[in-house]
C-alpha positions as CSV (number, residue, x, y, z in Angstrom):
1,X,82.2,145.6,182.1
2,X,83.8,144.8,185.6
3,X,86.9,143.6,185.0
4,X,85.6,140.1,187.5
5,X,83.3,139.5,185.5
6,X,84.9,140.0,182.3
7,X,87.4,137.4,184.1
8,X,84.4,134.9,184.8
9,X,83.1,134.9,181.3
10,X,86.6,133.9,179.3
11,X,87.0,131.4,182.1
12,X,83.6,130.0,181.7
13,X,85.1,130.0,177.7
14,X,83.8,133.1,176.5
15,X,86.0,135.0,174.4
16,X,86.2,138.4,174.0
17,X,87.0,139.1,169.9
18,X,88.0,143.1,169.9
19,X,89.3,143.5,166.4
20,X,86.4,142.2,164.8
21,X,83.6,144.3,166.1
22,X,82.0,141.1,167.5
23,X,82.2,141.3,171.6
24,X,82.0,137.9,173.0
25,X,81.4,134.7,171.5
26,X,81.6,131.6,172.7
27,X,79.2,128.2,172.9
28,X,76.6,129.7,174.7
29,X,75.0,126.0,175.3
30,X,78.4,124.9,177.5
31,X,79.6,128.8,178.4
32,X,76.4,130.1,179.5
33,X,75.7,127.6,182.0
34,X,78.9,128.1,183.3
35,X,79.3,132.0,183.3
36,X,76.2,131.6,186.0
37,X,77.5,129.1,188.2
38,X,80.7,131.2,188.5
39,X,78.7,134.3,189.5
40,X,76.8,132.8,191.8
41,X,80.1,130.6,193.4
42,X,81.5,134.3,193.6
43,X,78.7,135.8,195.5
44,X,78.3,132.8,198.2
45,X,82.2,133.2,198.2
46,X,81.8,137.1,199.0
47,X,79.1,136.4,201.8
48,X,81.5,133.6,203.2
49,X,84.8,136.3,203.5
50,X,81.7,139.0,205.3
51,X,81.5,136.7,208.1
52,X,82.4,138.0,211.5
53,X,85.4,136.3,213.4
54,X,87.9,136.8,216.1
55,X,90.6,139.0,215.1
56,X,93.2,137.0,216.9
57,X,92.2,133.2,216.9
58,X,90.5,133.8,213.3
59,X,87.8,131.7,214.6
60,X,84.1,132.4,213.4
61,X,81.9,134.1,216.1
62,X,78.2,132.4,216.4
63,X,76.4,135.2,216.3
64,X,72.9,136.7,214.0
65,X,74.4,137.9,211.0
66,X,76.9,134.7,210.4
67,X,73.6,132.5,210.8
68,X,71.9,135.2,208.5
69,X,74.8,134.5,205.9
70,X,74.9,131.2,206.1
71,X,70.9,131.4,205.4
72,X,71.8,133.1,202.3
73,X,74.4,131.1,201.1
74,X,72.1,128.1,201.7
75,X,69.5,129.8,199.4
76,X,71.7,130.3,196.7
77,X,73.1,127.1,196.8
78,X,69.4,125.0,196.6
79,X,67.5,128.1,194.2
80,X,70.6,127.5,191.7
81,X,71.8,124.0,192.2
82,X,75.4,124.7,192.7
83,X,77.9,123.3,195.3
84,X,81.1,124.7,196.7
C-alpha cells in the first residue's frame, strides 16, 4: 500500500493490526466515510499545487489549464459533497 494512503486510513481511524494476521480494522460506518473524503481532499489538493504561477510574484497565471483545474476541482467537490 502507498505509504499516503496508508497515512489517510489510520487518520480517518483505521488501524493497521500486524501481529495478528488481521490488516485493518476499524468502524467502517465512521472510518469509511472519512478514508474517502481524505482521498478526494488530497486529489483537489494535488490539482491545486499543479496550477501554473509566476515564478517570482508566486501569483497564479489566468490562463486554460488553471481554469481546466479549477473545473476539476469544482467536479470533485459537487460529485462527492466535500469542501476544502
Amino acid at each position: 500500500m502507498n505509504e499516503r494512503i496508508h497515512e489517510l486510513a489510520l487518520q480517518a481511524g483505521f488501524q493497521y493490526i500486524k501481529d495478528e494476521g488481521i490488516g485493518w480494522a476499524g468502524n467502517y460506518n465512521s472510518s469509511l466515510p472519512k478514508f474517502a473524503e481524505l482521498i478526494v481532499k488530497e486529489c483537489i489538493l494535488e490539482l491545486g499545487i499543479s496550477k501554473k504561477c509566476d515564478p517570482y510574484t508566486g501569483e497564479l497565471f489566468v490562463c486554460e489549464h488553471n481554469a481546466v483545474l479549477d473545473e476539476q476541482i469544482d467536479m470533485l467537490k459537487e460529485i462527492f459533497g466535500v469542501e476544502e
